[in-house]
C-alpha positions in Angstrom: -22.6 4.1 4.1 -20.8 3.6 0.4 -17.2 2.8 1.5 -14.1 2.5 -1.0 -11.2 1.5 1.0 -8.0 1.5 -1.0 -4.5 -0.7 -0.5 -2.5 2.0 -2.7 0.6 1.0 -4.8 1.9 0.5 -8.2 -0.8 -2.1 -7.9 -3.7 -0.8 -5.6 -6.0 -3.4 -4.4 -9.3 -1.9 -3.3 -12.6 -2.9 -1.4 -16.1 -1.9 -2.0 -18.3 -2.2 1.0 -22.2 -0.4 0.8 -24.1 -0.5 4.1 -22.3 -2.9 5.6 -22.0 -5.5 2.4 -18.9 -6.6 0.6 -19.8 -5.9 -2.5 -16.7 -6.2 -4.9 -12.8 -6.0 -4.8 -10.1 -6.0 -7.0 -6.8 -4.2 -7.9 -5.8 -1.8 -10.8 -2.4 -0.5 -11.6 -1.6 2.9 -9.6 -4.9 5.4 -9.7 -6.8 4.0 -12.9 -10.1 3.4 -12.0 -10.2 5.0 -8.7 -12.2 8.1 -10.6 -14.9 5.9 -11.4 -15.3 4.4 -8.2 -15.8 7.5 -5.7 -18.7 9.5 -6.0 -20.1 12.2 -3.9 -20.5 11.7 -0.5 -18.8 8.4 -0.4 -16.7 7.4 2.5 -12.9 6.5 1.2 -10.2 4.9 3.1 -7.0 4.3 2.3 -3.5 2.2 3.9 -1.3 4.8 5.0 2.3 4.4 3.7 5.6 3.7 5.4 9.1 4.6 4.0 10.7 2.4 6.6 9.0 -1.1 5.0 11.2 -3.2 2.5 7.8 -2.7 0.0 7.7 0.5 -0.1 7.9 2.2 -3.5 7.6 6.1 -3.6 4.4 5.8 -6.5 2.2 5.1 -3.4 2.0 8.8 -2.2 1.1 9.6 -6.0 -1.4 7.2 -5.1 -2.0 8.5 -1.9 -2.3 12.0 -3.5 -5.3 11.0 -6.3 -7.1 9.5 -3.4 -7.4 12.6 -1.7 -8.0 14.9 -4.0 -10.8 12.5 -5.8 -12.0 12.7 -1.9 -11.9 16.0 -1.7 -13.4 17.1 -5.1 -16.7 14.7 -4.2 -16.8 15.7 -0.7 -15.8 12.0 0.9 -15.3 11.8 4.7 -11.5 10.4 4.2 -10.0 8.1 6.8 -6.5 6.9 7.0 -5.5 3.6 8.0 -2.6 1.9 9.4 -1.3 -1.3 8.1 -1.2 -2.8 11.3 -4.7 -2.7 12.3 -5.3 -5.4 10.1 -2.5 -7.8 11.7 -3.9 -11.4 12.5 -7.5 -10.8 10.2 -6.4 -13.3 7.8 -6.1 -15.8 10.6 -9.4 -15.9 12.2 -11.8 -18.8 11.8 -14.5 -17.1 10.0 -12.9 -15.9 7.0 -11.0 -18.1 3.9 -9.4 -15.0 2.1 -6.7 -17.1 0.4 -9.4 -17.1 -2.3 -8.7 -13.3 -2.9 -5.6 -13.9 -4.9 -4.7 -10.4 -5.0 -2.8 -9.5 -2.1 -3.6 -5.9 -2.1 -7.4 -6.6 -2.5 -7.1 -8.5 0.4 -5.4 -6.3 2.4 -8.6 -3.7 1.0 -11.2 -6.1 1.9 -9.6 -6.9 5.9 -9.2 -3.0 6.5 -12.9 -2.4 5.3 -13.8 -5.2 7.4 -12.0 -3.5 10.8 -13.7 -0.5 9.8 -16.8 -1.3 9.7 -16.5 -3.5 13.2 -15.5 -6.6 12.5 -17.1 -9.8 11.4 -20.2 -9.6 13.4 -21.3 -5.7 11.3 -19.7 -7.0 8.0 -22.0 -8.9 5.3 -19.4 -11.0 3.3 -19.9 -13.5 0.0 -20.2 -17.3 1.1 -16.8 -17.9 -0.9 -14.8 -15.9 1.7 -16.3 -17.9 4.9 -14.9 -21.0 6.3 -16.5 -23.9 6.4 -15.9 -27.5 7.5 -14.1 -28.2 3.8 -12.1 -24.6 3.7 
């Protein structure tokens, strides 16, 4: 599976995951970018949006709007996600993600990793594990 998930804003951090693999992540302003990244067939997630949060800022559901219809036009199964099923991720023991230093690709790469099952099903870089040192 080729998943994209998406953190989307007027800065929208996003994930790249293939077959289970962390493969990249980053952040752009608003949708540039995002045509380049989904192709057909992919599987594309994004953070749902809230009006009720002191963050919010109506460009996401712009945003929101590009991802699904880039979804749609390349056929992508598209999944919504909720920005509290990633509450507590950045605490567990196996992961250092304070080296992300974009807060929206790291809120990208801990969605992807629920996903996809968690840190037992996710292949990750060596610089985002904890060791002894981290």
């Amino acid at each position: 599976m080729n998943l994209w998930m998406y953190d989307p804003g007027g800065t929208t951090g996003y994930a790249h995951f293939k077959d289970g693999k962390l493969l990249e992540w980053g952040e752009f302003s608003k949708w540039l970018g995002i045509d380049s990244q989904v192709h057909e067939g992919d599987t594309v997630a994004y953070e749902k949006a809230s009006v009720r949060t002191p963050a919010f800022h109506p460009v996401v559901f712009e945003v929101i709007g590009v991802i699904k219809y880039l979804s749609q036009k390349n056929n992508c199964m598209l999944l919504e996600r909720h920005p509290s099923q990633i509450v507590g991720i950045q605490k567990w023991p196996v992961y250092n993600l304070r080296v992300i230093s974009s807060i929206h690709a790291r809120d990208a790469v801990c969605h992807g990793i629920i996903l996809l099952g968690g840190p037992y099903h996710v292949v990750v870089p060596k610089a985002l594990l904890k060791t002894s040192n981290s």
